[in-house]
PDB file of N, CA, C, O and CB in Angstrom:
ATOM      1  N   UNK A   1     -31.335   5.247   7.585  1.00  0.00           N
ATOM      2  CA  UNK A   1     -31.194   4.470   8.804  1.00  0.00           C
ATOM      3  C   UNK A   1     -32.563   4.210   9.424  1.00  0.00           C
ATOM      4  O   UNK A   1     -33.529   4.970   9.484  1.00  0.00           O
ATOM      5  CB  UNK A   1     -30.278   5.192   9.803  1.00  0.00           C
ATOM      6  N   UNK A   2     -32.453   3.211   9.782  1.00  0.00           N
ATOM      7  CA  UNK A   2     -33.999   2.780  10.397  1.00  0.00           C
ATOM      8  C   UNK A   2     -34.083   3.539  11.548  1.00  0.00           C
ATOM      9  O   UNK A   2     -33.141   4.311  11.728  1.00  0.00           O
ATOM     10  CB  UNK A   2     -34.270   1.117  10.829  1.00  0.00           C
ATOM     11  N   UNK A   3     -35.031   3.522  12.440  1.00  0.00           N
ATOM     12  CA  UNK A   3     -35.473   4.284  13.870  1.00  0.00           C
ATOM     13  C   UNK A   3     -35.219   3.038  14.626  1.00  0.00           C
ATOM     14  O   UNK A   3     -35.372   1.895  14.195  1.00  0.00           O
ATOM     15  CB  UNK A   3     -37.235   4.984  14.066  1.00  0.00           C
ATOM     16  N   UNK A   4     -34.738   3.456  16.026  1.00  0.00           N
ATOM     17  CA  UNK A   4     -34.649   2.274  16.643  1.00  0.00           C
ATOM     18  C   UNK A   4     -35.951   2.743  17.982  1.00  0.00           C
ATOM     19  O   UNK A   4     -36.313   3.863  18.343  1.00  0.00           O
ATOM     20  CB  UNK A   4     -32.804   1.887  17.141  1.00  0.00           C
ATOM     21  N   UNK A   5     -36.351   1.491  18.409  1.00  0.00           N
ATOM     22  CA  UNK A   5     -37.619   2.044  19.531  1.00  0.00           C
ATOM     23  C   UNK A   5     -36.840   1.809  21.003  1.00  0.00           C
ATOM     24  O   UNK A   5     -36.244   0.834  21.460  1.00  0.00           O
ATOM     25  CB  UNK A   5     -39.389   0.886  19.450  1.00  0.00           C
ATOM     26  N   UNK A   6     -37.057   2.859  21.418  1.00  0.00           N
ATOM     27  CA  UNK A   6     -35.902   2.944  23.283  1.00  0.00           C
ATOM     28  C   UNK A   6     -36.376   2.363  23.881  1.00  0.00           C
ATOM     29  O   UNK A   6     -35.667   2.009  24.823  1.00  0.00           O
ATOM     30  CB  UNK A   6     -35.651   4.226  24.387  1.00  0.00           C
ATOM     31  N   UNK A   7     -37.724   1.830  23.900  1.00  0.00           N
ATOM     32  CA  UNK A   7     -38.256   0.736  25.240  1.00  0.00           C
ATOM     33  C   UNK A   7     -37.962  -0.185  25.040  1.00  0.00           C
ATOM     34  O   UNK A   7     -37.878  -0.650  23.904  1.00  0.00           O
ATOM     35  CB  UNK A   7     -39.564   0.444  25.636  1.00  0.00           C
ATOM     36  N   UNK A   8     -37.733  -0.704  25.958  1.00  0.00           N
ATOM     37  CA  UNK A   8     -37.771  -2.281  25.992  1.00  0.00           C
ATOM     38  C   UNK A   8     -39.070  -2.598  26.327  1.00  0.00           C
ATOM     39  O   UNK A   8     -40.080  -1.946  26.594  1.00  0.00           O
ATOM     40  CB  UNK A   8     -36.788  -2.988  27.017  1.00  0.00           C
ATOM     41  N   UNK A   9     -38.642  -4.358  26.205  1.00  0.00           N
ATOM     42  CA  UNK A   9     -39.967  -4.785  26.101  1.00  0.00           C
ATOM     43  C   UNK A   9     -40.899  -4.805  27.164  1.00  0.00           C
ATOM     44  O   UNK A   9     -42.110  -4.602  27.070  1.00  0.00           O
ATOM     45  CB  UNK A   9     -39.951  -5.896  25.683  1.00  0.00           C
ATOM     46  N   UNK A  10     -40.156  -5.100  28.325  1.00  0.00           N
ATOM     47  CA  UNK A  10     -40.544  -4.975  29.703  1.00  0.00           C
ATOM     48  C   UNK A  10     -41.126  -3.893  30.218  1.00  0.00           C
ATOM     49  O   UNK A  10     -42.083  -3.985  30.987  1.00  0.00           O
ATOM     50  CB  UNK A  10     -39.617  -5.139  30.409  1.00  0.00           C
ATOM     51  N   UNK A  11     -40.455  -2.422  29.735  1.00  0.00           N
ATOM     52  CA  UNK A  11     -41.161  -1.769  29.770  1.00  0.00           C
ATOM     53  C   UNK A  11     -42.724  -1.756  29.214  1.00  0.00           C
ATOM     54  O   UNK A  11     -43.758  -1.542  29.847  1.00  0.00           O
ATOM     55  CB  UNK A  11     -40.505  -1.146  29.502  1.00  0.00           C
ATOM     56  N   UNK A  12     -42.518  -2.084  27.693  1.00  0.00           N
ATOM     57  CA  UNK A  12     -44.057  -2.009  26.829  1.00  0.00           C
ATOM     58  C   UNK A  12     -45.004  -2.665  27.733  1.00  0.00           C
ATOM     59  O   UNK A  12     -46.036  -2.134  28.143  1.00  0.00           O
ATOM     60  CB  UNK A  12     -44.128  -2.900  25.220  1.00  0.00           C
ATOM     61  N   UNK A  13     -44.483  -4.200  28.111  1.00  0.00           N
ATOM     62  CA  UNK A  13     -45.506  -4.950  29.392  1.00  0.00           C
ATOM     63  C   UNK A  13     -45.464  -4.106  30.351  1.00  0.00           C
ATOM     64  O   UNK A  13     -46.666  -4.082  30.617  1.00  0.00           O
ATOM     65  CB  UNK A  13     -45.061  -6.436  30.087  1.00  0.00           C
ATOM     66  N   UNK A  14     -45.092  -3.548  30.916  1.00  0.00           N
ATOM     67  CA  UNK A  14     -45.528  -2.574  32.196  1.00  0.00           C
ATOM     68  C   UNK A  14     -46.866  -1.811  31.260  1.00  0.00           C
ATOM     69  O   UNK A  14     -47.989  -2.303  31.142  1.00  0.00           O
ATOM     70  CB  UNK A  14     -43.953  -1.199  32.863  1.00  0.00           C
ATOM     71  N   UNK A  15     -46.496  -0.771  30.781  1.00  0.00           N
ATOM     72  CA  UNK A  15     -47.305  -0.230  30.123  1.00  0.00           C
ATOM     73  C   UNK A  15     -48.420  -0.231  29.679  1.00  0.00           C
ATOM     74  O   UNK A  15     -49.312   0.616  29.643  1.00  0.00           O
ATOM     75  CB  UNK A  15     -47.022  -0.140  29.637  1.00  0.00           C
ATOM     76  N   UNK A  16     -48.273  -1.852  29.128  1.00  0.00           N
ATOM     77  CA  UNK A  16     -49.632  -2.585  28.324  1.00  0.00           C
ATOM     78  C   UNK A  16     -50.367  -2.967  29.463  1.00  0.00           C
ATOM     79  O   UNK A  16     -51.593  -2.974  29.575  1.00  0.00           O
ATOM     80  CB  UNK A  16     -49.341  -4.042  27.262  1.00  0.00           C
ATOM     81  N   UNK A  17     -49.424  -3.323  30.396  1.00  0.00           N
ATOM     82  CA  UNK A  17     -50.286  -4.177  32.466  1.00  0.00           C
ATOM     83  C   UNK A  17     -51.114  -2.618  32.828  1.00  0.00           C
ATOM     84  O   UNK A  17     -52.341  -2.579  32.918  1.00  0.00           O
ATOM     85  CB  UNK A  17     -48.268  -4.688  34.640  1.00  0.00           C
ATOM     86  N   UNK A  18     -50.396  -1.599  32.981  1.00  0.00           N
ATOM     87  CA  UNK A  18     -51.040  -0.582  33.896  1.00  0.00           C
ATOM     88  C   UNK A  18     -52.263   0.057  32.829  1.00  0.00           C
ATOM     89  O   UNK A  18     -53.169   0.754  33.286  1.00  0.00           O
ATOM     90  CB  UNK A  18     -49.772   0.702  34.507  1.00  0.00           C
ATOM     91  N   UNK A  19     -52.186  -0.206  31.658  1.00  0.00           N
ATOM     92  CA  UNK A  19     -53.481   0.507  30.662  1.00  0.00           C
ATOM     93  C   UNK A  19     -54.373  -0.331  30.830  1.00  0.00           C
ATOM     94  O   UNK A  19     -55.520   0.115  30.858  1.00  0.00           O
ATOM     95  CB  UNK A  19     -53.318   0.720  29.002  1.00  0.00           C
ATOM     96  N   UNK A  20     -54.203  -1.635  30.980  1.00  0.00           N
ATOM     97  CA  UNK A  20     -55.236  -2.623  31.145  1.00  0.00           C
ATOM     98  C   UNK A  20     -56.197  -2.705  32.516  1.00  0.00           C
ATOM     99  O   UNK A  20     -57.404  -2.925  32.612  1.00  0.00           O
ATOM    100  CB  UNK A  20     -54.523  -3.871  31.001  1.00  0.00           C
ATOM    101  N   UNK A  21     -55.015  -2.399  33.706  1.00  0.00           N
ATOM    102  CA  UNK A  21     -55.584  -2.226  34.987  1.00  0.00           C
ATOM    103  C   UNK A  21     -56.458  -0.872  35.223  1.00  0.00           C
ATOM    104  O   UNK A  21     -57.480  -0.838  35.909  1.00  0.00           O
ATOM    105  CB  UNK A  21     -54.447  -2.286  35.948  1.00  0.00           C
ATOM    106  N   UNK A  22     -55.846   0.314  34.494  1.00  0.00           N
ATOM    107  CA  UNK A  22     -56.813   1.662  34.421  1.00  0.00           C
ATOM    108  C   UNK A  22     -58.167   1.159  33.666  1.00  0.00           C
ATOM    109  O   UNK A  22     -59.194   1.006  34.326  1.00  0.00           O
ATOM    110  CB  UNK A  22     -56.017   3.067  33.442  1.00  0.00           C
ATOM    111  N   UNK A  23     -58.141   0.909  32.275  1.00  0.00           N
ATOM    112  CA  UNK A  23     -59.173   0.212  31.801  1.00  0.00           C
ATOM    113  C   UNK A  23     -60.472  -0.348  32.894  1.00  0.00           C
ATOM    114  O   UNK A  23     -61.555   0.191  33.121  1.00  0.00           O
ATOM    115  CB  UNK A  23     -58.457  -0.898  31.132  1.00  0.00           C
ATOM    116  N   UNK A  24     -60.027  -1.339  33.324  1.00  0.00           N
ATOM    117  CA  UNK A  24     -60.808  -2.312  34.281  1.00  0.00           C
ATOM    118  C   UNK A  24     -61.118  -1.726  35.320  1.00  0.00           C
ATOM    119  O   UNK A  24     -62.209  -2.134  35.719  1.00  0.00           O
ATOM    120  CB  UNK A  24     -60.167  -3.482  34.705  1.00  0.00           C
ATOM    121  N   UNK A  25     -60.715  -1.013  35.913  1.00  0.00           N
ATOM    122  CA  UNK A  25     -60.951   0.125  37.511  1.00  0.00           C
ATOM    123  C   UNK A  25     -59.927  -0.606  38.018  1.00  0.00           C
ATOM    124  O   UNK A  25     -60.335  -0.506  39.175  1.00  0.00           O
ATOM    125  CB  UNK A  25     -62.655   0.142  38.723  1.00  0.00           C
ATOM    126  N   UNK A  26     -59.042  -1.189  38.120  1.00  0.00           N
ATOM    127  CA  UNK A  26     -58.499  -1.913  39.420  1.00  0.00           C
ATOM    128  C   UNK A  26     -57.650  -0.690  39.899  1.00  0.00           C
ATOM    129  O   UNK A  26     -57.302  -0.709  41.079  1.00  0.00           O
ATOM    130  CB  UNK A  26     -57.521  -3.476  39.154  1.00  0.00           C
ATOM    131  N   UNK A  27     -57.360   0.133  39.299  1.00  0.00           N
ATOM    132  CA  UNK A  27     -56.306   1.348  39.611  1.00  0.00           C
ATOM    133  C   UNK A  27     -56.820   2.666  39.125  1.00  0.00           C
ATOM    134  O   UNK A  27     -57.387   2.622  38.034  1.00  0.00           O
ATOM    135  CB  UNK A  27     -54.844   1.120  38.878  1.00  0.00           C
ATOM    136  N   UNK A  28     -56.733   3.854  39.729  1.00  0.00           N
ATOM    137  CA  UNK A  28     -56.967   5.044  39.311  1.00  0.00           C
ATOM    138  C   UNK A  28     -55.560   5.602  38.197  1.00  0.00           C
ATOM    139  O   UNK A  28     -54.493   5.036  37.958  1.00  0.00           O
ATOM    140  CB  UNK A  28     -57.224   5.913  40.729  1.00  0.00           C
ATOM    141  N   UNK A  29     -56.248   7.243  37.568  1.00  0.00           N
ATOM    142  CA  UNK A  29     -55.468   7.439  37.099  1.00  0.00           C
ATOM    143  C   UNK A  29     -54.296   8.527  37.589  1.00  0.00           C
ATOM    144  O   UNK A  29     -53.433   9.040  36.877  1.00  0.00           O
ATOM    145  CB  UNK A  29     -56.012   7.506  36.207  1.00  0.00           C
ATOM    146  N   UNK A  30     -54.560   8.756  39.247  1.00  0.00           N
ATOM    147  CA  UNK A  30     -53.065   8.861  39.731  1.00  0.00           C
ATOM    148  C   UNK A  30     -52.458   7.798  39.906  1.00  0.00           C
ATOM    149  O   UNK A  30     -51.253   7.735  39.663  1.00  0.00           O
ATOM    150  CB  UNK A  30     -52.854   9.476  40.875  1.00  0.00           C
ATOM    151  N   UNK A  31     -53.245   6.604  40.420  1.00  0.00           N
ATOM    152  CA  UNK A  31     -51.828   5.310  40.765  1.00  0.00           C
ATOM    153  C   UNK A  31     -50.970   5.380  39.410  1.00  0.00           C
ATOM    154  O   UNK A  31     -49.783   5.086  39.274  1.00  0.00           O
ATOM    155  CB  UNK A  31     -52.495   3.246  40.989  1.00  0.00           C
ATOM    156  N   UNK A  32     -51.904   5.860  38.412  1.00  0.00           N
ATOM    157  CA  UNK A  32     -50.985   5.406  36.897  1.00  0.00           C
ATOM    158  C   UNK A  32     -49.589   6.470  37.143  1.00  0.00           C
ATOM    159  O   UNK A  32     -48.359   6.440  37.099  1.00  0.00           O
ATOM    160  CB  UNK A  32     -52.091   5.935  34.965  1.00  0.00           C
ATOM    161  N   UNK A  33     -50.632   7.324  37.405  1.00  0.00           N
ATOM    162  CA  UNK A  33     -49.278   8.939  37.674  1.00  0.00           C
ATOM    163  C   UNK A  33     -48.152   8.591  38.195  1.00  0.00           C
ATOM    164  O   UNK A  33     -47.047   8.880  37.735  1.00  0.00           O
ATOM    165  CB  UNK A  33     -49.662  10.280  38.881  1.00  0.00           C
ATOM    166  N   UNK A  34     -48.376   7.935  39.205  1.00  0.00           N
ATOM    167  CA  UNK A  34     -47.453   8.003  40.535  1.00  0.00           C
ATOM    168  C   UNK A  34     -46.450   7.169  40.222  1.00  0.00           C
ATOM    169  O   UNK A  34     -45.257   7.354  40.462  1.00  0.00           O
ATOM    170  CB  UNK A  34     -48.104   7.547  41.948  1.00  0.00           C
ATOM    171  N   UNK A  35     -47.132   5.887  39.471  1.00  0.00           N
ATOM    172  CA  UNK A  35     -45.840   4.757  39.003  1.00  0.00           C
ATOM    173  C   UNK A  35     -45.087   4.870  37.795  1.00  0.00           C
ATOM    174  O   UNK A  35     -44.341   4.045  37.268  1.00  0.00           O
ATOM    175  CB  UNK A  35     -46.340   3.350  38.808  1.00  0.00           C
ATOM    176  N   UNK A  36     -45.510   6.413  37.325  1.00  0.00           N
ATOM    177  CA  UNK A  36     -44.859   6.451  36.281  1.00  0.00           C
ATOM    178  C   UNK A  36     -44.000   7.844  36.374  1.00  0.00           C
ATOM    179  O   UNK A  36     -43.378   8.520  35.554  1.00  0.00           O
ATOM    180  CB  UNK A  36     -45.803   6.278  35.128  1.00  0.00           C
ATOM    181  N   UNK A  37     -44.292   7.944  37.873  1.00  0.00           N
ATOM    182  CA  UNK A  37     -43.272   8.803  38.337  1.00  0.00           C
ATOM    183  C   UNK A  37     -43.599  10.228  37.904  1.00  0.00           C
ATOM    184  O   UNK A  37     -42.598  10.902  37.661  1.00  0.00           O
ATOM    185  CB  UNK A  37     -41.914   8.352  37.823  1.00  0.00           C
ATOM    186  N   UNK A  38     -44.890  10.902  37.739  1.00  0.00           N
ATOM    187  CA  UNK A  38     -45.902  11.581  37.338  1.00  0.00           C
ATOM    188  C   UNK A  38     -46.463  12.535  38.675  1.00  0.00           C
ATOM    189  O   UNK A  38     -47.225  11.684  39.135  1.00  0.00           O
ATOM    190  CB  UNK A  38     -46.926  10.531  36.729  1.00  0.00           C
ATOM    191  N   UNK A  39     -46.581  13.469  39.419  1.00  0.00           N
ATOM    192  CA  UNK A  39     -47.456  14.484  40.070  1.00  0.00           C
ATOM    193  C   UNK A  39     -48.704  13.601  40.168  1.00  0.00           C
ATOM    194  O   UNK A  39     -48.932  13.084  39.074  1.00  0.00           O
ATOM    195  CB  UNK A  39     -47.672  15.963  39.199  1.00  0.00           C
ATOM    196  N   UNK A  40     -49.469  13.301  40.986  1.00  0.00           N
ATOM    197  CA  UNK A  40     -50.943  12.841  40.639  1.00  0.00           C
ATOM    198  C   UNK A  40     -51.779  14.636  40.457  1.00  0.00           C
ATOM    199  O   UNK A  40     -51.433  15.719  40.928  1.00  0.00           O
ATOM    200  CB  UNK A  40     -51.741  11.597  42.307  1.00  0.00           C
ATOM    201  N   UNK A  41     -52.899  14.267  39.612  1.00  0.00           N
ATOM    202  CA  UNK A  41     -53.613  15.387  39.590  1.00  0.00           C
ATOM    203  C   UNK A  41     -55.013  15.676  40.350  1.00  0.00           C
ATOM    204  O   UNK A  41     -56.018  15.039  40.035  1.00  0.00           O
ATOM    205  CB  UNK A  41     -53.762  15.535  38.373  1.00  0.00           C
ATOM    206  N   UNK A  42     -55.035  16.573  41.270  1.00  0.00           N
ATOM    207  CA  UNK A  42     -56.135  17.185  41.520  1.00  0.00           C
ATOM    208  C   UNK A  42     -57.278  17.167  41.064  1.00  0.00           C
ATOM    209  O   UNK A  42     -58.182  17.104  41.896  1.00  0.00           O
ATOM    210  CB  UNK A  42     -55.981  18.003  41.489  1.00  0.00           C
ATOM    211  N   UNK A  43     -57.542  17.200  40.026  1.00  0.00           N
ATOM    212  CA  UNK A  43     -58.963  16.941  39.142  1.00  0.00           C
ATOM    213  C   UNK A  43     -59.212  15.465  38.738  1.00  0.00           C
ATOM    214  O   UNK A  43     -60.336  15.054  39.029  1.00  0.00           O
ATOM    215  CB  UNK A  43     -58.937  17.799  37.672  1.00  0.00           C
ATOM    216  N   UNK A  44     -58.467  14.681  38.188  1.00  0.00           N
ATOM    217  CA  UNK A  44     -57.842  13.447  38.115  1.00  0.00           C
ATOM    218  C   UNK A  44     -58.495  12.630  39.207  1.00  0.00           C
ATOM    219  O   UNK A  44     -57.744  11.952  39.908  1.00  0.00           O
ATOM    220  CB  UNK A  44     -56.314  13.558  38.250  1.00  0.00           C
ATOM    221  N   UNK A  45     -60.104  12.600  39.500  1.00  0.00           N
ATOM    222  CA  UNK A  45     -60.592  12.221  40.873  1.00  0.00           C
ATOM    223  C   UNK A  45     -60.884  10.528  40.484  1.00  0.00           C
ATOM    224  O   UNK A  45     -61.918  10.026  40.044  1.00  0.00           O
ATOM    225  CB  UNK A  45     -62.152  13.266  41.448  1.00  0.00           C
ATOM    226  N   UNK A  46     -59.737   9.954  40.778  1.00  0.00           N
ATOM    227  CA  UNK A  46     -60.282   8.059  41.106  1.00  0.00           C
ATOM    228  C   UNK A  46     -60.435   7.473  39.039  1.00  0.00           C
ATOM    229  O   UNK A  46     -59.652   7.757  38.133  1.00  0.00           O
ATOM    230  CB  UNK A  46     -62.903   7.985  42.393  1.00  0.00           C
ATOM    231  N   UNK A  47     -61.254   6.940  38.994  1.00  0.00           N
ATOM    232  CA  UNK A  47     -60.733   6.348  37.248  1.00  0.00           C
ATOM    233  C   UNK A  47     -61.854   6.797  36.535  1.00  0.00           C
ATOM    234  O   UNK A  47     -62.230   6.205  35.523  1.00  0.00           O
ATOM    235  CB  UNK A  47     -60.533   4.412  36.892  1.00  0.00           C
ATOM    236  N   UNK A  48     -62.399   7.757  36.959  1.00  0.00           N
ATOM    237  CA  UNK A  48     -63.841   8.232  36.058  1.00  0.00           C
ATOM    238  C   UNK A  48     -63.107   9.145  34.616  1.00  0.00           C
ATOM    239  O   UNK A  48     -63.763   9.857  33.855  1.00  0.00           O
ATOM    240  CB  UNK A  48     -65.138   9.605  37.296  1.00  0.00           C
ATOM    241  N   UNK A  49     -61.991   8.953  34.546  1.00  0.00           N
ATOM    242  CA  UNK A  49     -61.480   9.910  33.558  1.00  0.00           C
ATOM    243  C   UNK A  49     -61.515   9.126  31.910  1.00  0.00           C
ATOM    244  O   UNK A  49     -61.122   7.965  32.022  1.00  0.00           O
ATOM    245  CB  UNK A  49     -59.801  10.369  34.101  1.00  0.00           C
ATOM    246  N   UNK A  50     -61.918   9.520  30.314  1.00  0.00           N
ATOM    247  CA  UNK A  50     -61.924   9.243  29.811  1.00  0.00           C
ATOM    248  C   UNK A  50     -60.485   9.051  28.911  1.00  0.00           C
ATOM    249  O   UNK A  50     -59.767  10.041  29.050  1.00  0.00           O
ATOM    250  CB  UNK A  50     -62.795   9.614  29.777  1.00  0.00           C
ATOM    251  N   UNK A  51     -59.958   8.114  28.112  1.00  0.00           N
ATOM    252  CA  UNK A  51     -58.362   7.906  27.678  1.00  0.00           C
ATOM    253  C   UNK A  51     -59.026   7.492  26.328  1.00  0.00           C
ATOM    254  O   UNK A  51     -58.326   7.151  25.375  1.00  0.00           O
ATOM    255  CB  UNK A  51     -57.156   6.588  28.628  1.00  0.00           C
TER     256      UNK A  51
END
């Protein structure tokens, strides 16, 4: 049986939108946290973090 993938696509575009916006600075990587329904982290200071 094949694998089926649970996201939808809309999701993947969310996904692919908010990696692109971390990328660029327009967003830190708690906003990423937070919209993904995530704890923001303490150390996690603004988008200086490497991915």
């Amino acid at each position: 049986m094949d694998k089926q993938n649970n996201s939808t696509p809309a999701a993947a575009t969310e996904a692919e939108i908010l990696l692109e916006q971390l990328k660029s600075g327009l967003i830190s990587v708690n906003d990423v946290r937070v919209k993904l329904g995530l704890k923001p982290l303490p150390e996690a200071n603004k988008k200086f973090l490497t991915i």
